[in-house]
C-alpha positions, 0 to 999 in steps of 0.5 A: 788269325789276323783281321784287318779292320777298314770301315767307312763312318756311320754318318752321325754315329760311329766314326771309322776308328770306333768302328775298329774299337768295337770289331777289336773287342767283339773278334777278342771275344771269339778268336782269343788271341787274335791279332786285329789291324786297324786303319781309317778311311773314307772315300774322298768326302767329309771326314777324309782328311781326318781319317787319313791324318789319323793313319799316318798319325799326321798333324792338323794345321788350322788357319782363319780363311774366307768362308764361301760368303768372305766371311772369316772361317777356320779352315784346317788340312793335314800335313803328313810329312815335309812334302805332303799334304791332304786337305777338303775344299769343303773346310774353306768353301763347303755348303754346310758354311752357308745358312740355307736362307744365304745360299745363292750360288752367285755370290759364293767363292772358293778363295779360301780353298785357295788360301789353304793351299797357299798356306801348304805350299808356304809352308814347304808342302810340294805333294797337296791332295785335295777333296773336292765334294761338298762345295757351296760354289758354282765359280769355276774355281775362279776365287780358289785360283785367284788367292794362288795370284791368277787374275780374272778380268773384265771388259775394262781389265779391271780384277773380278772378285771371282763369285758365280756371278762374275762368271758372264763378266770374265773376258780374259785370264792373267796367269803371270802372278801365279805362285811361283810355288804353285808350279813346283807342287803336283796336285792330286784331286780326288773327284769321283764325279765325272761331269763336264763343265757346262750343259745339262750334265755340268757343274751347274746344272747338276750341282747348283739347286743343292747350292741354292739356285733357282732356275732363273739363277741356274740359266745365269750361271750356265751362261757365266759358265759357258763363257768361261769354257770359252775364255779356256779353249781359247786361251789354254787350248782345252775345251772342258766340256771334253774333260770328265770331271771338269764339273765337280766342286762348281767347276774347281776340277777344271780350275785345277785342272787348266791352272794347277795341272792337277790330275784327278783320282778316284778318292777311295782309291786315293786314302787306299794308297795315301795310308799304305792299305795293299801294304797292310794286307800282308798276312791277313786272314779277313777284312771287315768293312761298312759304311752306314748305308748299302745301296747301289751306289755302294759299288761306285767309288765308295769305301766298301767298292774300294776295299772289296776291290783290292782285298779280290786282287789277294784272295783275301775274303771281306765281309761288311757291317753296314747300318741298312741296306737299301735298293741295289746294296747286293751289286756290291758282292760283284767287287769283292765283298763276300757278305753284308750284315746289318746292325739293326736287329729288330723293327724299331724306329730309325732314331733308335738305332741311331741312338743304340749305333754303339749297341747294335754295331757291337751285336753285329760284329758279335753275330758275324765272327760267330757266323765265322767260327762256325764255317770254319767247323764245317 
């Protein structure tokens, strides 16, 4: 018997590759002689790039980067071959980068995204897969593209630092500086957002309280945001309010989009492919897979939506360990999922299960390839 091991983390516990190890371990007690597969996912969030790097046994590449503030970070991304590359804007430009008592969207940038991506193309990579989730940025993607060499200009024509709050400045756009390199790579942007730039459903709007805007600051920034819509139309000829995902990351999806011809992809869909997971399939009787919380949102564009999905298309049976389950979680069996079970095995407190997370994940995957076994004598 074969078993294919692919869970999401359990956010502040258990790591997708501990997940593997304790499967591994509770599926040797029951299938003696089992064989188990392991691959690490994640959906386009925090941790992808680690986990992708980890199944491809790639290479991380650290580098000091402006952080959302211009202050001096450590960003980092994955090379997974000569040509390719994965990496988060959230490393360079991510809100958990800015104190809760700095975050004002105006005065944020995403320059050192833009700076890892330099260092990628710089470096020979023409194949760059980019997670854009978790921003601190509310800037169109100005500040990403400017450290690519596209110039953002006043009344005056004098060069805007590309912040939120340069937005309602912006009269014109210079691409000519462009890196050169820039146009020899294509871009993949894992986005599962489907926002158009600007209005109620925009980047601003939807995005820039968590990124600490007030409203007196969000109806500035909206007003920066329509006039570089505008900027856009009439100079590139595409109205990103028409664009779903435009949106995402404060705007750095239509940046990529406009300046990069990236292509947006869904970012499960995109780790699935990246670590050859339809390929690892072949000959497997079940699939495990989890994530720490399974509600509603479970069946759009997360792991457990992702995997079920593709397992259906091989007849090939999923079942989910999960750490709860919340409103909604049973929409999940409509993509593949055939079963959940929960970690937590009795009333207790959530820092407990979370402190027990090794303890209760393991008793679970215990219950579960018993629960297996036994369908199998009937």
């Amino acid at each position: 018997m074969k078993f294919l091991f692919a869970s999401d983390s359990f956010k502040g516990t258990l790591s997708s590759h501990r997940t593997a190890e304790l499967l591994t371990r509770a599926a040797a007690e029951v299938f003696p002689g089992c064989e188990c597969v392991c691959v690490e996912v994640a959906d386009g969030g925090e941790g992808t790039t680690d986990a992708v790097l980890a199944a491809l046994d790639g290479k991380k590449v650290t580098l000091p980067v402006h952080g959302p503030l211009g202050e001096i970070t450590e960003g980092y991304y994955g090379v997974l071959d000569d040509r390719r590359v994965i990496m988060e804007m959230a490393s360079a430009s991510g809100l958990p980068l800015v104190p809760e008592s700095l975050r004002d969207p105006r005065r944020t940038s995403s320059y050192g995204t833009g700076e890892m991506i330099a260092d990628a193309l710089a470096g020979g990579s023409r194949e760059i897969t980019i997670a854009i989730g978790g921003s601190a940025t509310n800037d169109g993607g100005m500040g990403c593209m400017r450290a690519l060499g596209v110039r953002f200009l006043d009344e005056n024509e004098q060069e805007l630092d590309g912040c939120g709050q340069d937005l309602i400045k912006l009269r014109k756009i210079d691409i000519t500086g462009l890196n050169p390199l820039a146009r020899q790579a294509s871009f993949t942007v894992m986005c599962d957002v489907t926002n158009p730039l600007c209005g109620e459903n925009g980047a601003t709007y939807t995005f820039g309280k968590q990124k600490g805007g007030t409203p007196e600051i969000l109806s500035e920034l909206e007003a920066g945001m329509q006039n570089y819509r505008d900027i856009i139309l009439r100079q590139f000829g595409v109205n990103m309010d028409e664009v779903s995902g435009a949106g995402a990351a404060g705007g750095l999806g239509a940046a990529l989009m406009v300046f990069l011809n990236g292509k947006l992809k869904s970012g499960i869909e995109t780790v699935l492919d990246l670590v050859e997971f339809d390929r690892k399939l072949d000959g497997v009787s079940l699939v495990v897979t989890g994530e720490g919380t399974a509600d509603w949102q479970s069946a759009y564009g997360k792991v457990m939506q992702g995997v079920g999905t593709r397992c259906r298309r091989r007849n090939i049976p999923v079942t989910a360990i999960v750490g709860s389950m919340g409103k909604g979680a049973e929409h999940i069996y409509d993509h593949g999922i055939n079963s959940i079970i929960t970690t937590v095995n009795g009333i207790m407190p959530l820092r407990e299960a979370l402190d027990r997370a090794d303890e209760l994940y393991l008793g679970a995957a215990r219950r579960m390839f018993r629960m297996l076994k036994t369908g199998m004598q009937l």
